[in-house]
N, C-alpha and C positions, 0 to 999 in steps of 0.2 A: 389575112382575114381572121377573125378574131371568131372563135368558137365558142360557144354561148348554150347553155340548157335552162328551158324554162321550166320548172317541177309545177303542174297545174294547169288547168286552162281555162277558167273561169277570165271574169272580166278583168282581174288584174291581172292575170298572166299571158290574156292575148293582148294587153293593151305594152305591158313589157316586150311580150313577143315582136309586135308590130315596129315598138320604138326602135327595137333594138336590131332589126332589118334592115329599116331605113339608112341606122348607123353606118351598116356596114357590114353586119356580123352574120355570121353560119351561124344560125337559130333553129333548135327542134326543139319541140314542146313535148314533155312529157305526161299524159295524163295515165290516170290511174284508173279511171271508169273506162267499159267500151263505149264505143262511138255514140252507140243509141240514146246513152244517157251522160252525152259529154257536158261540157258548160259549168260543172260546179255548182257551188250554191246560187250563180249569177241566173243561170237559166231558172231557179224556182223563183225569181223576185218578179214585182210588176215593173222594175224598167225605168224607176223613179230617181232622178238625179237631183241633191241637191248642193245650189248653185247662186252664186254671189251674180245680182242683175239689176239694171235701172232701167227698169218699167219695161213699157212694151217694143222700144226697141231693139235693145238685148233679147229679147222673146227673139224677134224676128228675125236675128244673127244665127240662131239656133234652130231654127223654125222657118226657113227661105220659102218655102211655098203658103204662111199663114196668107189669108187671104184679108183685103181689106172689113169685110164683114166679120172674119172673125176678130180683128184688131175692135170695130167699133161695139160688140159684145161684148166684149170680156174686158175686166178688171184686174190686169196680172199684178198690179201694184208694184212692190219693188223688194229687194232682200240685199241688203249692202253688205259689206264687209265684216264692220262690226256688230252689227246682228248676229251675224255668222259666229264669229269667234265668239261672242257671248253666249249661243246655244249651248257652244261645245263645250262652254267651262262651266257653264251651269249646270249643265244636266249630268256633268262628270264630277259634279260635288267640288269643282275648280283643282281637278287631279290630273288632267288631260297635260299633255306632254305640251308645253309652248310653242315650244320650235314647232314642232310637227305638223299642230294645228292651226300654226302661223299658215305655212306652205300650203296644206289642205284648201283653206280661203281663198288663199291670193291666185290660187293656180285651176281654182275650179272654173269660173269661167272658161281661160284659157285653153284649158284638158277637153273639155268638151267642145270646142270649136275646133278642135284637134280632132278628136271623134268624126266629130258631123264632116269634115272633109277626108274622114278616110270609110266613110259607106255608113254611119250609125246615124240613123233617123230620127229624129228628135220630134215628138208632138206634143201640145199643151196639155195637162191633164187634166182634161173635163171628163166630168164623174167622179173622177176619186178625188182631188184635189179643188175643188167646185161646187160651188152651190148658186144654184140662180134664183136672182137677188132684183125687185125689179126689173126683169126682162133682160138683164147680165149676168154672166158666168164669171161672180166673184172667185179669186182666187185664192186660199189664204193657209197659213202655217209655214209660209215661205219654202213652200215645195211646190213647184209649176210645172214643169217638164219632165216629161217618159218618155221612152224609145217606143217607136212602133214593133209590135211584137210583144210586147212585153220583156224577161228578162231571155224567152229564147229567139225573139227576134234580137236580143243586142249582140248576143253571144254567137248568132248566125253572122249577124254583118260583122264581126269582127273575124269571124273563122273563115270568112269570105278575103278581106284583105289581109291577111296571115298568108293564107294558101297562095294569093296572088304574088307575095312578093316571096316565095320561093321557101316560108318557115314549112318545118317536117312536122307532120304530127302523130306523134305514137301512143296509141290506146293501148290499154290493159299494161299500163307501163308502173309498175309501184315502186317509188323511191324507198327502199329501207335505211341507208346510210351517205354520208358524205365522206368524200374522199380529202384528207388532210388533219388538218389540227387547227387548234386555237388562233392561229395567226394567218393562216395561207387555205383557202379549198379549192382543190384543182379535180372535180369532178364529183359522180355519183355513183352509187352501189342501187341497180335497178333491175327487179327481176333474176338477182343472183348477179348480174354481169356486172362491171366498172365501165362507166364511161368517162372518158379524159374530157374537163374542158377549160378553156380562159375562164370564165364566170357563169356561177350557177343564180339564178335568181329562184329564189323559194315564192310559191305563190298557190298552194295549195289548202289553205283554210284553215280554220280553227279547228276543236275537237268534239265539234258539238253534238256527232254521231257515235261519238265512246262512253260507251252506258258505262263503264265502270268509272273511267275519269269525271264523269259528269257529276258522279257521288264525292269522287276524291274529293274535285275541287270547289263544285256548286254546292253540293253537301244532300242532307239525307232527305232521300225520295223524288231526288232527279233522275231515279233512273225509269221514274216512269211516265215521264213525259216524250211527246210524241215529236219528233225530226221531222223538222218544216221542208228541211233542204233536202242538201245530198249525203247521200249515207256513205260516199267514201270521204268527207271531213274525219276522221278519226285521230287527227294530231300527231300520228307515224313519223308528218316531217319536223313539225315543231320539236320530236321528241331524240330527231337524226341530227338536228340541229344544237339541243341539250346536252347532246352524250358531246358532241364535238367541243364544247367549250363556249357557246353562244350565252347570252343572256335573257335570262326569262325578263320579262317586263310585263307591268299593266295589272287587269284587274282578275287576277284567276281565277276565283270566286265570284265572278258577274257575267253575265250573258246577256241577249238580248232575247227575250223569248211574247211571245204573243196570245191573246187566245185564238182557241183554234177548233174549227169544227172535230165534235165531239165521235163524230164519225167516221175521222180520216182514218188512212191507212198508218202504222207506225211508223215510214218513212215515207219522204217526197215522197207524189207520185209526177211526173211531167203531161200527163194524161188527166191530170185531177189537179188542177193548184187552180188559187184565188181560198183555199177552204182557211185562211185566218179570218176573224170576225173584229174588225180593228173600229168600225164606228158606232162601238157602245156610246159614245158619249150622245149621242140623239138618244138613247133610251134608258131603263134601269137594267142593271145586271146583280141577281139575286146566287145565292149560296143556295146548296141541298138544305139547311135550316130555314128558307125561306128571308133570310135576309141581305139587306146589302151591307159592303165590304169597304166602300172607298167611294170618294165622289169622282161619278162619272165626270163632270163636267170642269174639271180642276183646269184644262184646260186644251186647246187642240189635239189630237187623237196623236199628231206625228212627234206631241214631247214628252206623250204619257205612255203610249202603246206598247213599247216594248221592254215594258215590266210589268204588263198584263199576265202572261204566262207565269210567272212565277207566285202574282197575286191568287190566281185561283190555283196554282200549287196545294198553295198553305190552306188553300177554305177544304171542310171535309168530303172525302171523298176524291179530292182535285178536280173537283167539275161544277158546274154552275152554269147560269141561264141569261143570256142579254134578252130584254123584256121589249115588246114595240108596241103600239098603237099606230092605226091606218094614218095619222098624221103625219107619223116620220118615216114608218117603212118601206113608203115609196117612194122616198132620194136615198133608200141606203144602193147600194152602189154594187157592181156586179159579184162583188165575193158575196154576196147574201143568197144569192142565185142559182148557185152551184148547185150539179144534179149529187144526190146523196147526200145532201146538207140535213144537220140533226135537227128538223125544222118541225116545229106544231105551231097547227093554228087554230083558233075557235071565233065563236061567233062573243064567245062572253069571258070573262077572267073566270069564272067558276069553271068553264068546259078547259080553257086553258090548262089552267092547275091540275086537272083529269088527266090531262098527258104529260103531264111531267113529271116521268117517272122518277121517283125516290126522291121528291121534294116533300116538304113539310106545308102541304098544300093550304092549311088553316094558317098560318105564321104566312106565309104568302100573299095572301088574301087580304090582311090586316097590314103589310110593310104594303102593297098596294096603296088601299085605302090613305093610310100614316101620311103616305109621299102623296098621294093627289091631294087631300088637303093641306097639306104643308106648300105647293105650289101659289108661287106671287102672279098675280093675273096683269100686272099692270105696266111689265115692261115685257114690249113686243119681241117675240120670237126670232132670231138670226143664227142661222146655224154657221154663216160666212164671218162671223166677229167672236167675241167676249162678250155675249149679249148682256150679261148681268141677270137674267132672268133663272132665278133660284127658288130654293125653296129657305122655308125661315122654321128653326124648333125640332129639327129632327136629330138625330145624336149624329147621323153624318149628314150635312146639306148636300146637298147639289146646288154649286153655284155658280154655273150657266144651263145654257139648254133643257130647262125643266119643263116638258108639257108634262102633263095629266093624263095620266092613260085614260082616255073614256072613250074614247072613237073605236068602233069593231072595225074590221075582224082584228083582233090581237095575236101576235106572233112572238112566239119563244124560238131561240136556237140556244142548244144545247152546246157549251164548249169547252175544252179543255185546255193545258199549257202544251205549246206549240216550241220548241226552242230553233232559233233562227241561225244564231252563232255565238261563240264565245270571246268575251273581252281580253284574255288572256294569252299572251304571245313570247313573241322575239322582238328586242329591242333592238331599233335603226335608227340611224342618223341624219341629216336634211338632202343625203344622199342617197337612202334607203339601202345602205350597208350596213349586216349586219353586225353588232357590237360583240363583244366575249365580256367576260367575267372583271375581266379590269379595264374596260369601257374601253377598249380599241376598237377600231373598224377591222374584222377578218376579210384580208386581200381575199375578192372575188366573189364574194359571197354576198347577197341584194335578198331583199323581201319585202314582199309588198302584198296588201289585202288583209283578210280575216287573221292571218296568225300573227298580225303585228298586233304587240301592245303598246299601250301607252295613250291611247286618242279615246278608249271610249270606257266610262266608270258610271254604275249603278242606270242612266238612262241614253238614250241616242237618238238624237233630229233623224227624225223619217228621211233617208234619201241621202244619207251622210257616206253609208257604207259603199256604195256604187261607185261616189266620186271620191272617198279615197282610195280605194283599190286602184280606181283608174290614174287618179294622181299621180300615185308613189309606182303605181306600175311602167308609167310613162319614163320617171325619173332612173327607177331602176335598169328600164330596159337601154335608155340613153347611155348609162353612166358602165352598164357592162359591154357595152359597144364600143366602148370610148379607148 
């Protein structure tokens, strides 16, 4: 029987976990946090997978208890293959690893019917993913499906069949070092001790919680942005991994970051998450100068969102305001809702701009005004499409989703950069072994999730990151099994 260490235990590391049980293998998982706050950055997500489908029967593969009424509601539409793989090279400026991304597509479906029969519950995502559209719950940016629970309902049902099929799981465990060289790793240096194994799978995260690397790599004045996730990502293994002779790979200088209630805590909390504010594109989103920055409506929230955090980075201050009117703020969707959210509201834009502190409330006033009359009246509102509905003459348009603020009460939330995780990794193979320096596979050695690079550059499809950790986690776990 083949002895096996998982470093992490986030969704790609129990999904290795699980594979690599089945295989055959003595599996323990080593996580770094205590118990209370296990899960990785998996438990801080909403649970959103995205996933290669045709129509609403794939929904229902996925989804065995949809009900006939909710099939004749909802509009799941469809997300093929090549859609997929076009997201992932576009939004990577066409840098995105082929091979990888090949795998990612073809295997997402499959990974997740693999899930949902090992305890992961899968539901449509109405509200976040949904907008009802003629008495249907259109679907649209080709992300359909969450886990019930959210990201600590998936991380539960998987720590559920982990446990069942006999994997050990050891808290408060921190990997400092790998045991071997360049070509061969026959275990870990954890908590001072060495443990011996057949294969270590790396599945521990990016570094998006090391304020000093965040400067290194992201550059100056990322260190004051606030960790969406888990605060033990710190890059420790990616860095166990370096010294050994592995290969860096991907975008080192890119992450995925959000805006984010301007009143979180500096780290996740698992008591307080939903606080990123990701559906500016229903309204304007102004700078401490009182203006805007970028066209909100360039296109669905899931191909633009996570490069929001670093957009309001760079505006002064690193904070700024998503703007509503009563017409949109009441489908914005449960992260608006949150208790402690940086939230004002008034009956008028004059009382609005009165609370929003350290705005330039006259220049406010006037980018208001500027955008409701610059607003086209003539093409109807769709928040489920590309409605076309813009504005015409302003130095940035909005060119979908442009109402006109005139409807009270109006509502500001105040937000800042949120960072989720980093693009920058360990380079693997279609086997999720990892490579060294002169592009061999080092015997033993798998990784899979946030600290691979290669799949994600400058932007990322909402719901990408779930099902490649799950992916490549699944592969890895198999293949160290094997």
């Amino acid at each position: 029987m083949r002895n096996v260490l998982v470093v992490g235990a986030g969704n790609a590391a129990l999904c290795a976990a699980i594979a690599a049980a089945e295989g055959g293998a003595r599996v323990t998982v080593l996580e770094r946090a205590p118990r209370a706050v296990r899960g990785g950055n998996s438990a801080f997500t909403g649970g959103c997978f995205r996933t290669v489908y045709d129509g609403a029967d794939d929904i229902a593969r996925l989804v065995p208890d949809l009900t006939p009424e909710e099939r004749a509601t909802s509009d799941f539409g469809s997300y093929d293959a090549e859609k997929f793989y076009l997201d992932l090279c576009e939004l990577s400026g066409y840098r995105a690893d082929p091979a990888l991304i090949e795998i990612l597509v073809q295997e997402s479906l499959p990974t997740l019917l693999w899930m949902r029969e090992r305890g992961v519950r899968f539901l449509p995502a109405y509200g976040r993913q949904s907008f009802k559209v003629d008495g249907r719950n259109v679907f649209w940016g080709g992300l359909t499906v969450e886990t019930a629970g959210g990201g600590l309902g998936l991380v539960d049902a998987l720590f559920r069949r982990a446990e069942a099929l006999g994997v050990a799981i050891r808290y408060d465990h921190k990997v400092e070092g790998l045991i071997g060289d360049r070509h061969h790793v026959g275990g870990v240096i954890v908590n001072g001790e060495t443990l011996a194994a057949d294969a270590v799978i790396l599945a521990a995260g990016g570094y998006h919680a090391n304020t000093e690397w965040r400067v290194r790599y992201l550059g100056q004045g990322w260190d004051l942005a606030k960790v969406r996730g888990s605060r033990y990502n710190t890059g420790n293994v990616i860095r166990a991994a370096l010294d050994l002779g592995a290969r860096s790979h991907g975008n080192w200088s890119g992450c995925h970051s959000v805006f984010f209630d301007a009143g979180a805590d500096d780290f996740g909390n698992l008591a307080m998450l939903n606080q990123q504010k990701n559906y500016f594109t229903l309204g304007m989103v102004v700078n401490r100068e009182g203006q805007r920055f970028f066209d909100e409506g360039a296109d669905f929230r899931n191909y633009t969102y996570s490069r929001m955090g670093a957009a309001i980075l760079r505006q002064p201050g690193g904070t700024g305001w998503q703007v509503f009117d009563a017409q949109t703020s009441a489908i914005l969707p449960d992260e608006y809702r949150v208790a402690r959210a940086a939230r004002f509201q008034a009956d008028t834009l004059e009382g609005l701009a009165a609370k929003m502190e350290g705005i330039d409330r006259d220049a406010f006033l006037r980018t208001v005004a500027q955008f409701n009359a610059a607003v086209g009246e003539d093409v109807p509102f769709n928040p489920a499409v590309k409605d076309g509905r813009r504005t015409h003459g302003l130095p940035i348009d909005k060119t979908n989703w442009a109402l006109a603020l005139r409807e009270p009460p109006f509502v500001a939330f105040q937000v800042t950069c949120g960072i989720t995780l980093t693009y920058g990794g360990l380079a693997i193979d279609e086997q999720a072994r990892v490579q060294n320096e002169e592009g061999e596979a080092i015997a033993g050695l798998y990784a899979a999730g946030e600290l691979v690079g290669g799949l994600y550059y400058d932007r990322y499809p909402g719901g990408a990151g779930l099902t490649s950790g799950a992916v490549f986690g699944r592969i890895a776990g198999m293949a160290a099994a094997a």
